[in-house]
C-alpha positions as CSV (number, residue, x, y, z in Angstrom):
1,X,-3.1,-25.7,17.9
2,X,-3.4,-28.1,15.0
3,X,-3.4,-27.0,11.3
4,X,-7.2,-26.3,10.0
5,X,-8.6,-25.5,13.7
6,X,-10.1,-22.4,14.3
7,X,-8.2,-19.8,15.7
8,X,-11.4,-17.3,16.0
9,X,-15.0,-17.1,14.8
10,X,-16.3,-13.3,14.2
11,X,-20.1,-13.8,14.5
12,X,-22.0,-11.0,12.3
13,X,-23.6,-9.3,14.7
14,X,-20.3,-8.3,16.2
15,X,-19.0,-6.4,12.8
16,X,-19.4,-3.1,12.0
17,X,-20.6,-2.2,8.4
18,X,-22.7,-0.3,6.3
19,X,-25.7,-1.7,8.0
20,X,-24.7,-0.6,11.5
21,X,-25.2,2.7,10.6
22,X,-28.0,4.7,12.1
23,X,-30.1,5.2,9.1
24,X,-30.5,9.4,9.4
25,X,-26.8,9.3,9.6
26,X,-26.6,6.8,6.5
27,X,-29.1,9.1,4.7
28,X,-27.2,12.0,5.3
29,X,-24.1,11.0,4.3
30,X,-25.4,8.8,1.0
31,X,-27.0,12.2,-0.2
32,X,-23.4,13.6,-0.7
33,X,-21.3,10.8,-2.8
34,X,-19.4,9.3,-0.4
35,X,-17.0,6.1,-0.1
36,X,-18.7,3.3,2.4
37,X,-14.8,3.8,3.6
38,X,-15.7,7.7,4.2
39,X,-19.3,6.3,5.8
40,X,-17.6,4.3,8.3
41,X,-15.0,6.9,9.4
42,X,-17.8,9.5,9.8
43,X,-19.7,6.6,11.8
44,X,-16.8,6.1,14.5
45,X,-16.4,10.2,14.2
46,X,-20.5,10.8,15.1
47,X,-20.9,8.0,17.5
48,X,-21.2,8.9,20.9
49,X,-22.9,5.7,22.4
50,X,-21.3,3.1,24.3
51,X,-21.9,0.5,22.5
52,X,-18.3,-0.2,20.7
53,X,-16.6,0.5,24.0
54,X,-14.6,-2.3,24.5
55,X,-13.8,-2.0,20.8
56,X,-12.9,2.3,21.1
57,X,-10.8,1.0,23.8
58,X,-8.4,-1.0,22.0
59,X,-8.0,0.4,18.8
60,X,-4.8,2.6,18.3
61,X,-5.2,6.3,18.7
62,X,-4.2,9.2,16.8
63,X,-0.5,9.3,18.5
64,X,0.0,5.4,17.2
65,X,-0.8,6.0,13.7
66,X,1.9,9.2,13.8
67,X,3.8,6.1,11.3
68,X,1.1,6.2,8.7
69,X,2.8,8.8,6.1
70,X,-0.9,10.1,5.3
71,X,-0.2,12.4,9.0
72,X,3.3,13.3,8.4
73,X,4.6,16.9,7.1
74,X,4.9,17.5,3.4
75,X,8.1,17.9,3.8
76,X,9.1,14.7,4.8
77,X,5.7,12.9,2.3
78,X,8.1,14.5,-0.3
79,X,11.0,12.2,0.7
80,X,9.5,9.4,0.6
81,X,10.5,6.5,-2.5
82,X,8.4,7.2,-6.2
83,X,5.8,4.3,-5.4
84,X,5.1,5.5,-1.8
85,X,4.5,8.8,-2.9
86,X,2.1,8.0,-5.8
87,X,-0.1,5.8,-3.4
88,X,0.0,8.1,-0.7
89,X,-1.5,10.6,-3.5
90,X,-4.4,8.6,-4.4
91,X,-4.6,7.7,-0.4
92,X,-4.7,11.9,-0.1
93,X,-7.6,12.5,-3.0
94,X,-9.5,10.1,-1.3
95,X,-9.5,11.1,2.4
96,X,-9.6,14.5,1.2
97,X,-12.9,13.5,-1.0
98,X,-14.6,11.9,1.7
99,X,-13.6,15.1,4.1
100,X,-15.3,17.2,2.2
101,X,-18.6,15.1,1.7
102,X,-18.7,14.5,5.9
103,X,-18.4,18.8,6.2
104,X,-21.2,19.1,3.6
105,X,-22.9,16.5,5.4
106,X,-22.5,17.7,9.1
107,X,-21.0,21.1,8.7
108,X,-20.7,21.5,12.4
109,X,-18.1,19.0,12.2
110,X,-15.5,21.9,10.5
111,X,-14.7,23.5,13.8
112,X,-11.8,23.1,15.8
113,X,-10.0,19.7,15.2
114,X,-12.6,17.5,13.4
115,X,-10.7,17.1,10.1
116,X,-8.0,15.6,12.4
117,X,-10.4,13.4,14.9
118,X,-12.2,12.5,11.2
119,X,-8.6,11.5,10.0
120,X,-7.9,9.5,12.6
121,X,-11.5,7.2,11.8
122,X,-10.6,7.1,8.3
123,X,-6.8,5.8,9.1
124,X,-8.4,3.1,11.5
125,X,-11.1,1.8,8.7
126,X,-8.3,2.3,6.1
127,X,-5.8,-0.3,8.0
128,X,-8.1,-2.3,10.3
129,X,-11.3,-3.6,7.9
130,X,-11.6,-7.0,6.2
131,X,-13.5,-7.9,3.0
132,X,-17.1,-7.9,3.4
133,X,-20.2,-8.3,1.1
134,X,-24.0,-8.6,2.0
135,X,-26.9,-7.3,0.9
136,X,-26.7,-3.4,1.8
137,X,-23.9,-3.1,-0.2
138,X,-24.8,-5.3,-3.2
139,X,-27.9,-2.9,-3.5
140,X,-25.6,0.6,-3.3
141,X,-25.1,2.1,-6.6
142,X,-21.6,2.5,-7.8
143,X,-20.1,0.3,-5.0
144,X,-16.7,-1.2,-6.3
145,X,-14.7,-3.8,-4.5
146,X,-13.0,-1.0,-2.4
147,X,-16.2,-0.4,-1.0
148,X,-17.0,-3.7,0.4
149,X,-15.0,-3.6,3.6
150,X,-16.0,-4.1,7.9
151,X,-14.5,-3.6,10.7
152,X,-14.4,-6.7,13.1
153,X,-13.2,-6.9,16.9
154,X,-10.2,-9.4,18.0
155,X,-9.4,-9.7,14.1
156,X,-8.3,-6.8,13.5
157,X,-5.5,-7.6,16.2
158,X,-3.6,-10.1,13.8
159,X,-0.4,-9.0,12.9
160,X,0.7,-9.3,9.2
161,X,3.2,-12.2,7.7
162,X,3.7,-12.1,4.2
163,X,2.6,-15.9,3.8
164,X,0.0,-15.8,6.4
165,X,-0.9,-18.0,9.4
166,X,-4.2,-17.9,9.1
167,X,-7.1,-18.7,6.3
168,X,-9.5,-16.5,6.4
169,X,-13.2,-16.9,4.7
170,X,-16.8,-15.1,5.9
171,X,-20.6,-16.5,5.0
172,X,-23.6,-15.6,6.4
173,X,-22.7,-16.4,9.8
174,X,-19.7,-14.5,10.3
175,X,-16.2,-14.3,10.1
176,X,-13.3,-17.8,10.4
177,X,-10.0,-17.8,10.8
178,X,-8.3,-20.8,10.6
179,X,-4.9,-22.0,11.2
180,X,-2.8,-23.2,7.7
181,X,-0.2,-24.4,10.4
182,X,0.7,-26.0,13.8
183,X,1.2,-23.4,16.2
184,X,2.7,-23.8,20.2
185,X,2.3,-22.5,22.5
186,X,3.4,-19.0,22.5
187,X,3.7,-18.7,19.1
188,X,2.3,-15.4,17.4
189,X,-0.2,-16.2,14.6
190,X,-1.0,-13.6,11.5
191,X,-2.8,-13.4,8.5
192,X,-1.5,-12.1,5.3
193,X,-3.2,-8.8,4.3
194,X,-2.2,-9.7,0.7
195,X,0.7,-10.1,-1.5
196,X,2.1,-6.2,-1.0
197,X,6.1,-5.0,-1.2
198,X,7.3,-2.6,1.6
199,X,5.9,0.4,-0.4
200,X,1.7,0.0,0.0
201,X,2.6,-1.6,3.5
202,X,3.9,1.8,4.6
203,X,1.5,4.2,2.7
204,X,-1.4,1.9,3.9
205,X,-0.4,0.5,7.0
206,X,2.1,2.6,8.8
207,X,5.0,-0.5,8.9
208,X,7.3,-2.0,6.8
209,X,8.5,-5.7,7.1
210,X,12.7,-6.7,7.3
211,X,12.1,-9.7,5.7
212,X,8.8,-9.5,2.8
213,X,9.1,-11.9,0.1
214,X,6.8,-9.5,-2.0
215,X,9.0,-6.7,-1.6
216,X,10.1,-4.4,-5.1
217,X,10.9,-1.2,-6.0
218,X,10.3,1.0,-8.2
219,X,12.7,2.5,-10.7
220,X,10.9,4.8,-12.7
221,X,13.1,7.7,-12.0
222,X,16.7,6.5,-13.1
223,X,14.9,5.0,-16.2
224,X,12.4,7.7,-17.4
225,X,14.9,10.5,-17.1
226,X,16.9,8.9,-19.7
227,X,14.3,9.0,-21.9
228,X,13.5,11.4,-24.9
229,X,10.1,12.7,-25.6
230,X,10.2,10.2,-28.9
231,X,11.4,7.4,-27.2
232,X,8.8,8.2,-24.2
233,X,6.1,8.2,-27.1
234,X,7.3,5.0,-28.2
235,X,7.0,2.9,-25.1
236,X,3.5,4.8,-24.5
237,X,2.2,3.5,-28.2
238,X,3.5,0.4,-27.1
239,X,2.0,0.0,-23.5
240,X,5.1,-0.1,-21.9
241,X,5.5,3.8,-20.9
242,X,6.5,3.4,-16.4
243,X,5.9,0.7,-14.0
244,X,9.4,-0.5,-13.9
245,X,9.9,-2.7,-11.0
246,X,12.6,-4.7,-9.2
247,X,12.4,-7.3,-6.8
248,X,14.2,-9.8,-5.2
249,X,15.3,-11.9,-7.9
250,X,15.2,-9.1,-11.4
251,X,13.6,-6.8,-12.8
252,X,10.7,-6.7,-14.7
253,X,9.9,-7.4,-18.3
254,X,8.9,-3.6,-18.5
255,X,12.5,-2.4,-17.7
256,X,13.8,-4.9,-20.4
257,X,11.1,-3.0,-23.0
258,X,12.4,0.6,-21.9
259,X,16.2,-0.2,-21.7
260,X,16.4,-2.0,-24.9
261,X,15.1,1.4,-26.4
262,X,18.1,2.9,-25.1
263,X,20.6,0.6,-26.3
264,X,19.0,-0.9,-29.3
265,X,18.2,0.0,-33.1
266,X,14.2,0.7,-33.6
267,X,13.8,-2.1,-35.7
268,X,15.2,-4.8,-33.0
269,X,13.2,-3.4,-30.6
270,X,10.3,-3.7,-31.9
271,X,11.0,-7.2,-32.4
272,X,11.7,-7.6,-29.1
273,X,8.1,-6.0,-27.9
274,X,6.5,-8.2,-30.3
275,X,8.4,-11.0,-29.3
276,X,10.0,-12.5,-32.5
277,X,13.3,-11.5,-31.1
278,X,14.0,-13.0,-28.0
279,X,16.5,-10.1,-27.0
280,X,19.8,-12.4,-26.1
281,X,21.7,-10.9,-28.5
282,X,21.0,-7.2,-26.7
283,X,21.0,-8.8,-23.6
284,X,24.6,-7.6,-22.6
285,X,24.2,-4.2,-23.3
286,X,21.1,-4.0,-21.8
287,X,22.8,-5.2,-18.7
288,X,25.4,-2.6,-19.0
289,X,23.0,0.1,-18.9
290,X,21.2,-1.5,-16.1
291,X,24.5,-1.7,-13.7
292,X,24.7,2.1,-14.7
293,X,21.0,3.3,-13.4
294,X,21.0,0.7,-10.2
295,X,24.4,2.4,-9.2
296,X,23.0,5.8,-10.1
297,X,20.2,4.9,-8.1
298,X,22.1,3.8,-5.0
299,X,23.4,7.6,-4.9
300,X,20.1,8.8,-5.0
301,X,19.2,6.7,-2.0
302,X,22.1,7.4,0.1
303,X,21.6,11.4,-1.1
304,X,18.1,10.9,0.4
305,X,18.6,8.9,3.5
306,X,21.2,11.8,4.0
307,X,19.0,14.9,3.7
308,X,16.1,12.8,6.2
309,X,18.9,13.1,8.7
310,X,19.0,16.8,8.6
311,X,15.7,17.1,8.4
312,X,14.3,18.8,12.0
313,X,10.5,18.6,10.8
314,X,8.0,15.4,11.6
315,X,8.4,12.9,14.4
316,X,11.5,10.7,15.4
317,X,9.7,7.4,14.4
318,X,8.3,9.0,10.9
319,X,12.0,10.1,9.6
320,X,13.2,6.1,11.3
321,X,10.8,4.6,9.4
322,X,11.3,6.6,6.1
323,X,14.8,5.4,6.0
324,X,14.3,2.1,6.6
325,X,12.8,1.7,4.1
326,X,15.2,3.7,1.8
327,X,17.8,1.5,3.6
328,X,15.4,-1.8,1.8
329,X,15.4,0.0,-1.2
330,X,19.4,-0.3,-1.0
331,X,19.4,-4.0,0.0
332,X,17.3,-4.4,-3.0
333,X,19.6,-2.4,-5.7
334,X,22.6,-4.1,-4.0
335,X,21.4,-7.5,-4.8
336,X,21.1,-7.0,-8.1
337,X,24.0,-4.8,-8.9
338,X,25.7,-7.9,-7.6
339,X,23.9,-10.1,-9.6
340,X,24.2,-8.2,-13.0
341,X,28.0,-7.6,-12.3
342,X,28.3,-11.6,-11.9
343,X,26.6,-11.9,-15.6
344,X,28.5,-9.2,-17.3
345,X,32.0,-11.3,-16.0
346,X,30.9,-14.8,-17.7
C-alpha cells in the first residue's frame, strides 16, 4: 500500500448518527436534555431490529470493556493516578446525567439490568465514534463539539498509534482514510485518536500504550500539599493554582510558577510570573525542591502499586492494568529524577 491511497471509504449511509434515529425515539429522548452521546447509547440500548447486525456482532461486549475504569469498583477507581481519577469523574457526571434522562425517558428501562446493558452502549459510543457534523446536529440547540460524534463500521476497528497511520477527513459523501505511509504486507495500520498521555487513554479507552510520545503525569499532589492557604491564593490570583504536569523531557512552566513560591522571596516571584526575571538565578533551588517531591512521589507510587496487590476486589486485568500504568508513572519520575540530579552535579 503506497502512501496517500485509501485504506477505507465509510460511505454515509453506513454511519450511525443523530439522524438514524427513529424519530419517536429522538423526540422522546430530546424532550429530556440529553447528550447526542446519551441519544446514541439509548439508540443501540432500544434497538431491536436487525439492521446493525453485522455491526452488534463485532463490537466488544460488556466482558471486553471490564478495562474501562468507568465499570470497575470504587475501591480500586480510588487507586487510580490524580488525572485518571478527575476524568473518570467528569466521565461519571456524564454517564450518570444521560442515565437519568433515558429512565425519565423510557422508565421501563429501570428494571433489572438496564443501567448496566445502557452502560455498556454508552462505553461503545464513548470509545468507538469519530467526529461528525451535518445538518441535524448544526440545527440542535446547545450542541457543543462533544456532541458531534458517529459511529461507523470497519473504522472503528483501527487500533490507536500515537502518530497515526492513517489521515482521516469526512464530506458529504462519507468517511476516508488514507495511508500517511507505505505499509506491507502484513503490517497493522492505525489512526491516532489524538495527541492524549496514558491517563485519558485509560479513563476513555480502557488501554494504555508502553511506548506514547504524549505521555505526562500529573503532579498535583506532591506540589499542592506543600502549599499554604496564602501561597495557594497566590498562584490562584495569578492563574497558576494546579495543572502541574511532567512529561518525557520536564516539567511544565506551571510547576516552575508553584515551586519558585516555595523557595523564592514574593518579590522575585512575581518577577518571574511576569516574566522580567528569567528565574536562572532560582533555578538551582528550584531544582532541589523538585528532586525532593519526584522522589517523594516515587514512594507514593510504589505505596500504591503495593496496596493494588493486596487488593481482592475488581477483576485480574483491572488491578494489571492499574499498575501499569502506576509502573509508567515511575518510568516517568525516574527519568527526570535522573535528569535533575545530572543538573544539580554541573
Amino acid at each position: 500500500m503506497k502512501a496517500d491511497e485509501i485504506v477505507l471509504d465509510v460511505p454515509t449511509n453506513c454511519l450511525r448518527t443523530l439522524s438514524t434515529v427513529p424519530k419517536a425515539r429522538l423526540r422522546r429522548l430530546s424532550e429530556t436534555g440529553i447528550s447526542v452521546h446519551g441519544i446514541l447509547a439509548a439508540d443501540l440500548t432500544l434497538d431491536k431490529s436487525t439492521k446493525y447486525a453485522p455491526w452488534d456482532a463485532i463490537v466488544p461486549c460488556a466482558a471486553d470493556l471490564a478495562s474501562m475504569p468507568l465499570t470497575w469498583p470504587a475501591e480500586l477507581q480510588s487507586l487510580l493516578p490524580l488525572h485518571s481519577r478527575q476524568l473518570l469523574a467528569k466521565q461519571q457526571a456524564k454517564f450518570d446525567r444521560d442515565w437519568t434522562a433515558v429512565a425519565t425517558a423510557f422508565p421501563d428501562l429501570r428494571m433489572g439490568e438496564s443501567r448496566e446493558n445502557y452502560r455498556h452502549s454508552w462505553l461503545l459510543v464513548n470509545s468507538r465514534t469519530f467526529y461528525y457534523l451535518n445538518a441535524a446536529l448544526k440545527r440542535r440547540r446547545g450542541t457543543t463539539k462533544d456532541d458531534h460524534m458517529a459511529l461507523q463500521p470497519v473504522a472503528d476497528l483501527f487500533n490507536h498509534g500515537d502518530e497515526g497511520g492513517c489521515h482521516v477527513a469526512f464530506g458529504s459523501d462519507g468517511f476516508a482514510f488514507r495511508a500517511t505511509t507505505p505499509y506491507k504486507k502484513g503490517d497493522e495500520v492505525k489512526i491516532c485518536y489524538g495527541r492524549h498521555g496514558n491517563d485519558f487513554l485509560l479513563t476513555e479507552y480502557g488501554f494504555v500504550m508502553g511506548e506514547n510520545c504524549w505521555d505526562e503525569a500529573l503532579l498535583d499532589e506532591v506540589v499542592l500539599e506543600k502549599l499554604d492557604e496564602r501561597q495557594k491564593e497566590r498562584l490562584e490570583e495569578a492563574g497558576f493554582l494546579g495543572g502541574y504536569v511532567l512529561d518525557r523531557e520536564t516539567v511544565c512552566h506551571r510547576t516552575q510558577v508553584a515551586l519558585r513560591l516555595l523557595c523564592c522571596k514574593v518579590g522575585e516571584w512575581m518577577r518571574f510570573v511576569d516574566g522580567s526575571d528569567d528565574g536562572e538565578t532560582s533555578q538551582m533551588a528550584v531544582n532541589t525542591l523538585l528532586l525532593g517531591l519526584l522522589r517523594e512521589y516515587v514512594m507514593k507510587v510504589e505505596d500504591t502499586i503495593g496496596r493494588i496487590g493486596r487488593l481482592e476486589v475488581g477483576e485480574q486485568l483491572q488491578r494489571d492494568v492499574s499498575v501499569e500504568r502506576w509502573r509508567q508513572i515511575r518510568r516517568l519520575l525516574d527519568t527526570r529524577i535522573e535528569s535533575v540530579e545530572q543538573e544539580l552535579q554541573t
